[in-house]
Every structure is written in structure tokens, then in C-alpha cells.
C-alpha positions as CSV (number, residue, x, y, z in Angstrom):
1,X,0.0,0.0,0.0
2,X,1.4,3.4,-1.2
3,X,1.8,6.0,1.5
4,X,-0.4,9.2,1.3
5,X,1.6,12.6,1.5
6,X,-0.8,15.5,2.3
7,X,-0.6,18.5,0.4
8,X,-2.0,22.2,0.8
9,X,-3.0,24.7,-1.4
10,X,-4.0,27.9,-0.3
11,X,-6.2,29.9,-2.2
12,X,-6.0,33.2,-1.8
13,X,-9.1,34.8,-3.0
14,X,-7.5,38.7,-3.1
15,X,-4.8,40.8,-1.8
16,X,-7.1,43.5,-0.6
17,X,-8.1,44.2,3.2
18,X,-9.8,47.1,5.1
19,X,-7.0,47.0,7.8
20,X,-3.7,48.8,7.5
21,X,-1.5,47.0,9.7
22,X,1.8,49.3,10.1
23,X,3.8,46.0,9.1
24,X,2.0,44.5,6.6
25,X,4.0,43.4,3.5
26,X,0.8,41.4,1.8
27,X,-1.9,44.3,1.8
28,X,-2.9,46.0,-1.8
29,X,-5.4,48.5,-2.7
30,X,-7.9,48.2,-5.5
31,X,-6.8,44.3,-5.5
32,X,-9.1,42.2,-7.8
33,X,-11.3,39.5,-6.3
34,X,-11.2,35.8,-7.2
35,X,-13.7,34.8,-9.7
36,X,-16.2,32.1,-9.5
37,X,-14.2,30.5,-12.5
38,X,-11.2,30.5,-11.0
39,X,-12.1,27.7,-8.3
40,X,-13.4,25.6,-11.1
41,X,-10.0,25.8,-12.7
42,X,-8.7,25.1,-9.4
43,X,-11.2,21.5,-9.5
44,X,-9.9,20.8,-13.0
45,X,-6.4,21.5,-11.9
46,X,-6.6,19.1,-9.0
47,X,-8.7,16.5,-10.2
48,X,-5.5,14.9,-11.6
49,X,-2.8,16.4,-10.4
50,X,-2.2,13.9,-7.2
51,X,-4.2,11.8,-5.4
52,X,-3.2,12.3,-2.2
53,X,-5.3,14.3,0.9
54,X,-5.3,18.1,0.2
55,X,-6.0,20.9,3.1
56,X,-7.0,24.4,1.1
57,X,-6.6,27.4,3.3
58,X,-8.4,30.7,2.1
59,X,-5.9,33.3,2.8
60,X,-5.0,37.3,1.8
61,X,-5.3,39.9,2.0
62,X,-8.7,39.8,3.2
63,X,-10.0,36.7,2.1
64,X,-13.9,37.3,3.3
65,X,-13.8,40.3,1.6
66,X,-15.0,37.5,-1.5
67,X,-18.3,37.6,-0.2
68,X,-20.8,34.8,1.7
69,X,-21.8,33.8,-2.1
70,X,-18.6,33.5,-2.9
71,X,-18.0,30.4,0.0
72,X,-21.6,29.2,-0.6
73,X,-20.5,28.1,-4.8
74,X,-16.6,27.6,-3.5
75,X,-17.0,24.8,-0.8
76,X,-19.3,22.6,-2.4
77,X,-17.6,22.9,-5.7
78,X,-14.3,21.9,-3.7
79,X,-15.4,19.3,-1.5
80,X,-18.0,17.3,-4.1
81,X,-15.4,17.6,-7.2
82,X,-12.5,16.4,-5.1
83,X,-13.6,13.9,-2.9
84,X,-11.2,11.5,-3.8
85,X,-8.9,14.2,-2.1
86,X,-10.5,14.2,1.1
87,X,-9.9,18.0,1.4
88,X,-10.4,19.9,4.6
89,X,-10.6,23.3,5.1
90,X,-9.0,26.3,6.9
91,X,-9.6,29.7,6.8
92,X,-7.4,33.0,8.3
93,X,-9.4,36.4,8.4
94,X,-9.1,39.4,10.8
95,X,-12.6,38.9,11.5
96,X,-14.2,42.2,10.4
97,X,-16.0,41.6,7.6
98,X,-18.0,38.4,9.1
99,X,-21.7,38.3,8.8
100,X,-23.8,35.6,10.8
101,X,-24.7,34.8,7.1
102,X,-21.1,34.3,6.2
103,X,-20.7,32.3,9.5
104,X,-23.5,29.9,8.6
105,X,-21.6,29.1,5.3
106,X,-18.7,28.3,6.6
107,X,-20.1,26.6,9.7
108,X,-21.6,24.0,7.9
109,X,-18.5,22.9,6.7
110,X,-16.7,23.4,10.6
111,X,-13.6,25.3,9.5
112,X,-11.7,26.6,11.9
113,X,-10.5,29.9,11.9
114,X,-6.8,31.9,12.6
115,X,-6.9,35.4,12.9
116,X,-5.1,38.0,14.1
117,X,-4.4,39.7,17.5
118,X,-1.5,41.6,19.1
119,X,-2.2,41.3,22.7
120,X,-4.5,43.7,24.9
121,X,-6.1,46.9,22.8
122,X,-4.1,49.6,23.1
123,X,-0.9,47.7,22.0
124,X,-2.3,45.6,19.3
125,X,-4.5,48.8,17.7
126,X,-1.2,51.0,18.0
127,X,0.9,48.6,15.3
128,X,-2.1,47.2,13.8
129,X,-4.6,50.2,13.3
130,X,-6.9,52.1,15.5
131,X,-10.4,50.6,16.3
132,X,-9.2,46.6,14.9
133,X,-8.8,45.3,18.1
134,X,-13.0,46.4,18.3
135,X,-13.9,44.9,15.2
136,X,-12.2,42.0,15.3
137,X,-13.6,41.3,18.5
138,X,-17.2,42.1,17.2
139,X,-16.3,39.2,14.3
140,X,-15.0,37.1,17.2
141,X,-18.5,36.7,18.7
142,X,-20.6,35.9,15.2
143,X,-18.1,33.1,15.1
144,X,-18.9,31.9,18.4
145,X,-22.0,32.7,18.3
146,X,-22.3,30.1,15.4
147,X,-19.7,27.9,16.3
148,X,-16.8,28.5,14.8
149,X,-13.2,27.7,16.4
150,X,-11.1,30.4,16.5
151,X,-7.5,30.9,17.3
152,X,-5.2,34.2,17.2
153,X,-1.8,34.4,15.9
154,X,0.2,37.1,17.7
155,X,2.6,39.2,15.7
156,X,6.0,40.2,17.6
157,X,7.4,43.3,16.6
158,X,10.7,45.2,17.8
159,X,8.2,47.3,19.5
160,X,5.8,44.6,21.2
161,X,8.1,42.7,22.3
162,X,9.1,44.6,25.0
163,X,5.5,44.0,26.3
164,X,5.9,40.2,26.1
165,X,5.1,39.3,30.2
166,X,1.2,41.5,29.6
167,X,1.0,40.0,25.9
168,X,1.2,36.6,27.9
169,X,-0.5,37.5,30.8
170,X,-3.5,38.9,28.3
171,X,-3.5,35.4,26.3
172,X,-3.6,33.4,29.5
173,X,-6.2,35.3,31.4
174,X,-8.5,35.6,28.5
175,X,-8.1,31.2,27.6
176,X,-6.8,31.9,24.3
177,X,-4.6,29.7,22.6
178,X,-0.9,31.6,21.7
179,X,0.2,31.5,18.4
180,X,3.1,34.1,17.2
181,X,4.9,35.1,14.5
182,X,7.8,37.8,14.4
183,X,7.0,40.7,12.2
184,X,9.4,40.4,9.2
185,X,11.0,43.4,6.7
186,X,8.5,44.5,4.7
187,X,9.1,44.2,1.1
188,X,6.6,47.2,0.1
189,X,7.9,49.2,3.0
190,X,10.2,52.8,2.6
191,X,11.5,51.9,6.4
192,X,11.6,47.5,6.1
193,X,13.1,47.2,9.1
194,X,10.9,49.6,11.2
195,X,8.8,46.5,13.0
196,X,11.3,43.2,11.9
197,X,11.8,41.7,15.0
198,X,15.7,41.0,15.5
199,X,16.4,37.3,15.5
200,X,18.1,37.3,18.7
201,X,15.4,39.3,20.5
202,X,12.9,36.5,18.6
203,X,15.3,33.6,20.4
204,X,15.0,35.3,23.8
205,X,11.4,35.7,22.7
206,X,10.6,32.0,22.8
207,X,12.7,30.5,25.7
208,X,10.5,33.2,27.9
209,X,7.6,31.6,26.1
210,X,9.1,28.2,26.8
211,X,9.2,29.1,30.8
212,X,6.2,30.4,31.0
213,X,3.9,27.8,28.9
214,X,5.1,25.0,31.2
215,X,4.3,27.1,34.6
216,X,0.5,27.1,33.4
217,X,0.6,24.1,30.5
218,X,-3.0,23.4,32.3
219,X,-4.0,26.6,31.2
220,X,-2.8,27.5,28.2
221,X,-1.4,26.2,24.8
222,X,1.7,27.9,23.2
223,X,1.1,26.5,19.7
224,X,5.1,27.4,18.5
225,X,6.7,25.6,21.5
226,X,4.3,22.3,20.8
227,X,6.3,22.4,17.5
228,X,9.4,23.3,18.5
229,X,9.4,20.5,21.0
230,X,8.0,17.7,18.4
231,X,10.7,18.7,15.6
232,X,12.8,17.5,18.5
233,X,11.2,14.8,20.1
234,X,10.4,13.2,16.7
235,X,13.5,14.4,14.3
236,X,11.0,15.9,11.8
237,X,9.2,19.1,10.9
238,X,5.8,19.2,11.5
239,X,5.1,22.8,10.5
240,X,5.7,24.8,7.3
241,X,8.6,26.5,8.4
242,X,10.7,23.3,9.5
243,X,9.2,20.9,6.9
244,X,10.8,20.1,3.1
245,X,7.4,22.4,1.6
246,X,8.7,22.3,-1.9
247,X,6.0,20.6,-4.1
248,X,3.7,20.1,-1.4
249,X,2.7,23.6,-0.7
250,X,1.3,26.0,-3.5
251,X,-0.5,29.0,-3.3
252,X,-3.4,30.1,-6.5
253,X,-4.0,34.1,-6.3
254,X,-6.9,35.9,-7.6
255,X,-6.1,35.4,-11.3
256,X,-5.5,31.8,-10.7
257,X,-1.6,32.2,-10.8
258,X,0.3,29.2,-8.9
259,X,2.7,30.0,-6.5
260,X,4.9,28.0,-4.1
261,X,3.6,29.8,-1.3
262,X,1.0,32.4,-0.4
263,X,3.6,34.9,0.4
264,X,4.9,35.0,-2.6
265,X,1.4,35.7,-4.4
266,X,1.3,38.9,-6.8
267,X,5.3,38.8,-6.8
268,X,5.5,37.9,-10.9
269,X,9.1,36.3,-10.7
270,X,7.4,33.3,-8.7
271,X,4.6,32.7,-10.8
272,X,5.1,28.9,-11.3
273,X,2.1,28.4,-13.6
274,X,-1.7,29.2,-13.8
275,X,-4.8,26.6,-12.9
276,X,-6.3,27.0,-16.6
277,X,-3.2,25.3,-18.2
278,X,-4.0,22.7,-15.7
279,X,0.1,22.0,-14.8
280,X,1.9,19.0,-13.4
281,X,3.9,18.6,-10.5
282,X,6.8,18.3,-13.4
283,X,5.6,21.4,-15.4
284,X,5.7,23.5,-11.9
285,X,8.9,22.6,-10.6
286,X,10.4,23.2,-14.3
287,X,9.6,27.0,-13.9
288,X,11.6,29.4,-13.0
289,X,10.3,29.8,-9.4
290,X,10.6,25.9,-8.8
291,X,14.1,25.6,-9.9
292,X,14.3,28.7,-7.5
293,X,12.8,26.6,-4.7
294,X,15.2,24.1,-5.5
295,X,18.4,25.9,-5.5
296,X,17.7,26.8,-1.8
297,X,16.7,23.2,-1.1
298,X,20.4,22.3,-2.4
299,X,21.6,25.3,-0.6
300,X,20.4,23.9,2.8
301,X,21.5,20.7,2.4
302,X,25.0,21.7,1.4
303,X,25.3,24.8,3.8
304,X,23.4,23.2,7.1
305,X,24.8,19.7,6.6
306,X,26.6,19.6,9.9
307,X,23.8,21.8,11.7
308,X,22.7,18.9,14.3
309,X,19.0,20.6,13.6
310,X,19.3,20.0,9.9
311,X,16.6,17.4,10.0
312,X,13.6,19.0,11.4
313,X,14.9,22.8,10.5
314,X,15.7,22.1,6.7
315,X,16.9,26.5,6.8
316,X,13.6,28.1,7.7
317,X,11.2,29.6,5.5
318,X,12.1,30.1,1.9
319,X,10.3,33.1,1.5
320,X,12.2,34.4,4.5
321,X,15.3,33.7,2.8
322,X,15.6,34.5,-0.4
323,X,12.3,37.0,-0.7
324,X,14.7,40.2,0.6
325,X,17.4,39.6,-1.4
326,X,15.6,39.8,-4.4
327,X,15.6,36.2,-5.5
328,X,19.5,35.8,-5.0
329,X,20.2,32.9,-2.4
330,X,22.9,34.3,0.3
331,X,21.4,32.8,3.1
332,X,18.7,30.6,4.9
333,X,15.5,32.0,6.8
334,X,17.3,34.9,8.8
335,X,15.6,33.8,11.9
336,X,18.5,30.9,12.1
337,X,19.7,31.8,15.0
338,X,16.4,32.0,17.1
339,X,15.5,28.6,15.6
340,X,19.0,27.4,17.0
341,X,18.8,28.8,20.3
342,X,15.1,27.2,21.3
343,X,15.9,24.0,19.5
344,X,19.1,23.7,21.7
345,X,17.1,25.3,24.7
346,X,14.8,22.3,24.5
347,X,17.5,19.6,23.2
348,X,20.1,20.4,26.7
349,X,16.8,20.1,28.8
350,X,15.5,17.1,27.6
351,X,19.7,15.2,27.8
352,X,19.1,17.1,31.1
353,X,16.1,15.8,32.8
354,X,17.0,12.2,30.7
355,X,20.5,11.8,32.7
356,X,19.1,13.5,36.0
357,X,16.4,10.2,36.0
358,X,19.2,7.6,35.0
359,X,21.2,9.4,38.3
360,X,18.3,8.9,40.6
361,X,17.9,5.0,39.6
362,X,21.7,4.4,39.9
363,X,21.4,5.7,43.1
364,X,22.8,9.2,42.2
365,X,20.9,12.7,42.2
366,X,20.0,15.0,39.4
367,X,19.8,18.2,42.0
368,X,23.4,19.5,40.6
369,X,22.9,18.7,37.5
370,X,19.8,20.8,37.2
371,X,20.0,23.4,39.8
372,X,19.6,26.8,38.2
373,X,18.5,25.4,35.1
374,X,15.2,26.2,33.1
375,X,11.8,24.4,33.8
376,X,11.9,21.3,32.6
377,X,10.6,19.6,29.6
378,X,9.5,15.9,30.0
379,X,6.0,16.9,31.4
380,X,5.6,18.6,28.3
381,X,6.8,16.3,25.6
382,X,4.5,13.2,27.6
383,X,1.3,16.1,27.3
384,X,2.1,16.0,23.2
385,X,2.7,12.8,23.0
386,X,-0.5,11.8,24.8
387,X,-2.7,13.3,22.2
């Protein structure tokens, strides 16, 4: 029996959005709106591209700026075309422009929902925009209110971050799940690096997170440090930013362009192909932006070969890498070193806690060993490996 790889494609409806987010690097004006059309050529794209489970996740921009009879033609077409697919279905939206109507459409098919909050008001409205936090809070309760699951994603900036002990405190005390991201150089930007949070800061960042989501794991979930933790405790990825995503992530914009991520949509250099030719996997990794893809695949594996994280890490995020420098591949993701210094954070803990039990049987004790070291992290890694 063959073994089924899952794929994603993420459909990104427009670029547009009503929020101007100081950071933003996605966000365009004016931007045209995925046509009805498209998503059949999406079907007859897919139908025999790969048969192997597929997870679409509607993405922006804005993507509910589409419309509720937009999702009412789109999921149906989608899930009765390419059932032999088994597709499921996410969605990430900054909540503002959903109706109860919209909610029902997307309720019936029970996809979850990521959006997009800061932390408390005043510091997520003062780098996201003044009255979001309001609004999206408004769209938070028509998806309860129907019930939708939602979880936030909380940008770091190189202002935020300063505030991280009341941006956990605000997660915590409110039982939402945490989620980050650190703000990256905006390529659209006069000022990029006004917001990038520095990769060192980002490192700090996450062994505070670390400390913190194992003092109150019965009360919280720190979505980044249950990954962190399973790249280690399994050897693989098991995100998008640690996994190999070349040919099984693509991205279709509003035109119906293929991309090999949805960052990378409206960028024309990494147009890979368009749904109405109906490409293969062959045909997209011929083009331009594939062989792109994988000249920083080769790149990795020759540059982070005797990186003891090389496994799980594979070099970040392309986009992160090779997006600022205009194509050219210098470097992997830029965020190396914070990836380096949680994965060895939570490697030395675990060889830590590992040895201090083989003391205590032998008759020994792990107290020097451990003594004014972090928390530990076993009860964590037998909480993920329980579910």
C-alpha cells in the first residue's frame, strides 16, 4: 500500500483588506477578487494532479472580503469535485468583515478559523490600526456565536516585544490559545526594518515563552513551543517553516496564478504556472520559481549539513530567505539563530532531565545537574505525546 503525503494549497481569493496594519507586506489597494471561475479551474487543476489528501486554506489579504456567495458556490464545488482528495478546510481572516450569514456558510463545513491579535487593545491597535482590536472582537463573537473555532496568531514586533510578560498574561487570562509570528521586513515598505523583530530578541522571545507555557501548560497552549518540541522529540518538521514544503505547498491568487507559497502571491518572478493550463507537479517545478525553490533546497542541504537541527529545521522559511534579497540565495530563513537557540534550549533540557532520571535509579541525584537550570521539559513532551 502506497503511503499518502498531504498536500496544501491555499487559495487566496484577493490581496485587498480594510485594515492597514503598520507592518503589513501582503496588503494591496484596489486588489481584484477571485472569480467564481477560478475555483473551477482550481477542480480541474486538482482532479489529476495527485491523489493524495489536500488541506485548502483561504488566505489574503482579506479573504472574506469574497463575499458569503462566494463560500456558498466555492466549498461545495471543492469538497463534491475532489472527494477523492478528502480536502479539509482552513480559513485566516481578521474577522471584520464576518456576517452571521457568512458564518453559517462556513459553519456548515466546521472550518476553523486563525486570525489576528496583538495582545491587549491599546498595543495591538497602535501597530495594527486604531479601532481593529473592536472589530475583530465584534467578528469574534458571530463566530462563536455560530460555532466557529477560532485561534489568534500574535505578531511580535521590535516594539511589542518589549511588552511580552502583559502580551502573555493577556492570552492566558482571556483562555486563548498563543500562536506568534515575528513581524518580518516589509518588502513594500520605505523603512523595512521599522517593526522586523531581530532574531536574537525573537530567540529570547521563545525560551520566555518556553518558561512560561510549562508554569500554566494546564491553562494554556503555546502552539510554537508544541512544535518546536515535536521537531525535537520526533526528528521531523511538523510545521511549514521546519518541513521540506517544496511541491507540497502552492499558493493560487486571484487570477488563478500558482505560486509556491502564499507569500509570494502577486510577486511575478514566482509565478510557477496558472490553474487554466492545468500543470503537473513536473511542469511546476520546471519553472523558474521551482528551480528557485530548489536551489535553496540544495543550498540547505549543502550549507546546514553539519547543523545537528538539519533534520527537522531544513533552513527556515524560503520566502524568508531569499524574498529580501531579491531572488538571490545568500542565506537561509534569517531567523536561524532564534531557531538554533530554542531547539538547543529544549534539546540540553531534555539530555538534562534524561540523565538526572538515569542518576536517581543508579542511586545518584539530578539536583546538581539541574539546579539553576530552566523548567523542565518531559512533562511537556509526555502532554504531546499523549494526544
Amino acid at each position: 500500500m502506497l503511503h499518502k503525503k498531504p498536500f496544501h494549497v491555499m487559495i487566496i481569493p484577493t490581496l485587498g483588506c480594510p485594515s492597514k496594519c503598520s507592518y503589513c507586506w501582503s496588503s494591496e489597494e484596489g486588489s481584484p477578487v477571485m472569480s467564481i471561475e477560478t475555483v473551477s479551474d482550481i477542480v480541474e487543476w486538482l482532479k489529476d494532479f495527485r491523489d493524495d489528501p489536500v488541506t485548502f486554506t483561504f488566505h489574503g489579504g482579506e479573504p472574506l472580503l469574497a463575499g458569503a456567495d462566494f463560500y456558498r458556490k466555492a466549498l461545495p464545488m471543492l469538497t463534491e469535485n475532489l472527494s477523492h482528495l478528502s480536502p479539509n478546510f482552513a480559513l485566516q481572516t481578521n474577522l471584520w468583515r464576518l456576517t452571521p450569514e457568512l458564518a453559517q456558510v462556513l459553519a456548515e463545513f466546521k472550518i476553523p478559523i486563525g486570525s489576528s491579535l496583538d495582545g491587549p487593545k491599546d498595543l495591538n491597535d497602535s501597530q495594527r490600526s486604531e479601532g481593529y482590536y473592536e472589530r475583530t472582537m465584534r467578528g469574534y463573537e458571530i463566530a462563536r456565536e455560530n460555532g466557529l473555532q477560532v485561534q489568534f496568531i500574535c505578531t511580535f514586533t521590535s516594539h511589542s516585544v518589549k511588552f511580552k510578560e502583559e502580551i502573555f498574561s493577556y492570552f492566558l487570562e482571556n483562555g486563548l490559545t498563543l500562536k506568534l509570528h515575528p513581524a518580518l521586513p516589509s518588502l513594500r515598505s520605505s523603512d523595512p526594518e521599522k517593526w522586523a523583530l531581530d532574531p536574537e530578541e525573537y530567540g529570547e522571545l521563545l525560551v520566555y515563552l518556553l518558561d512560561k507555557y510549562i508554569e500554566n501548560m494546564d491553562r494554556i497552549e503555546v502552539r510554537n513551543i508544541n512544535d518546536y518540541c515535536r521537531c525535537v522529540f520526533t526528528g521531523r518538521g511538523t510545521v511549514c517553516t521546519f518541513v521540506d514544503c517544496m511541491e507540497n505547498t502552492f499558493a493560487v491568487g486571484p487570477d488563478g496564478s500558482i505560486y509556491p507559497c502564499y507569500r509570494f502571491v502577486g510577486m511575478p518572478e514566482y509565478v510557477m504556472g496558472n490553474v487554466r493550463d492545468r500543470p503537473s507537479r513536473e511542469d511546476l517545478a520546471r519553472s523558474s520559481a521551482g528551480q528557485r525553490m530548489l536551489q535553496f533546497k540544495e543550498y540547505v542541504n549543502r550549507e546546514c549539513k553539519k547543523c545537528k537541527h538539519i533534520r527537522y529545521c531544513r533552513g527556515g522559511c524560503p520566502y524568508n530567505a531569499i524574498a529580501p534579497t531579491g531572488g538571490e540565495i545568500k542565506g537561509v530563513d534569517p531567523h536561524c539563530v532564534a531557531y538554533k537557540r530554542i531547539f538547543d534550549e529544549i534539546s540540553e533540557r531534555l539530555n538534562r532531565e534524561m540523565m538526572g532520571s538515569f542518576g536517581l535509579e543508579m542511586g545518584g541525584t539530578s539536583a546538581t545537574s539541574t539546579r539553576g537550570a530552566g523548567p523542565g521539559v518531559m512533562s511537556l513532551m509526555r502532554m504531546l505525546a499523549s494526544k
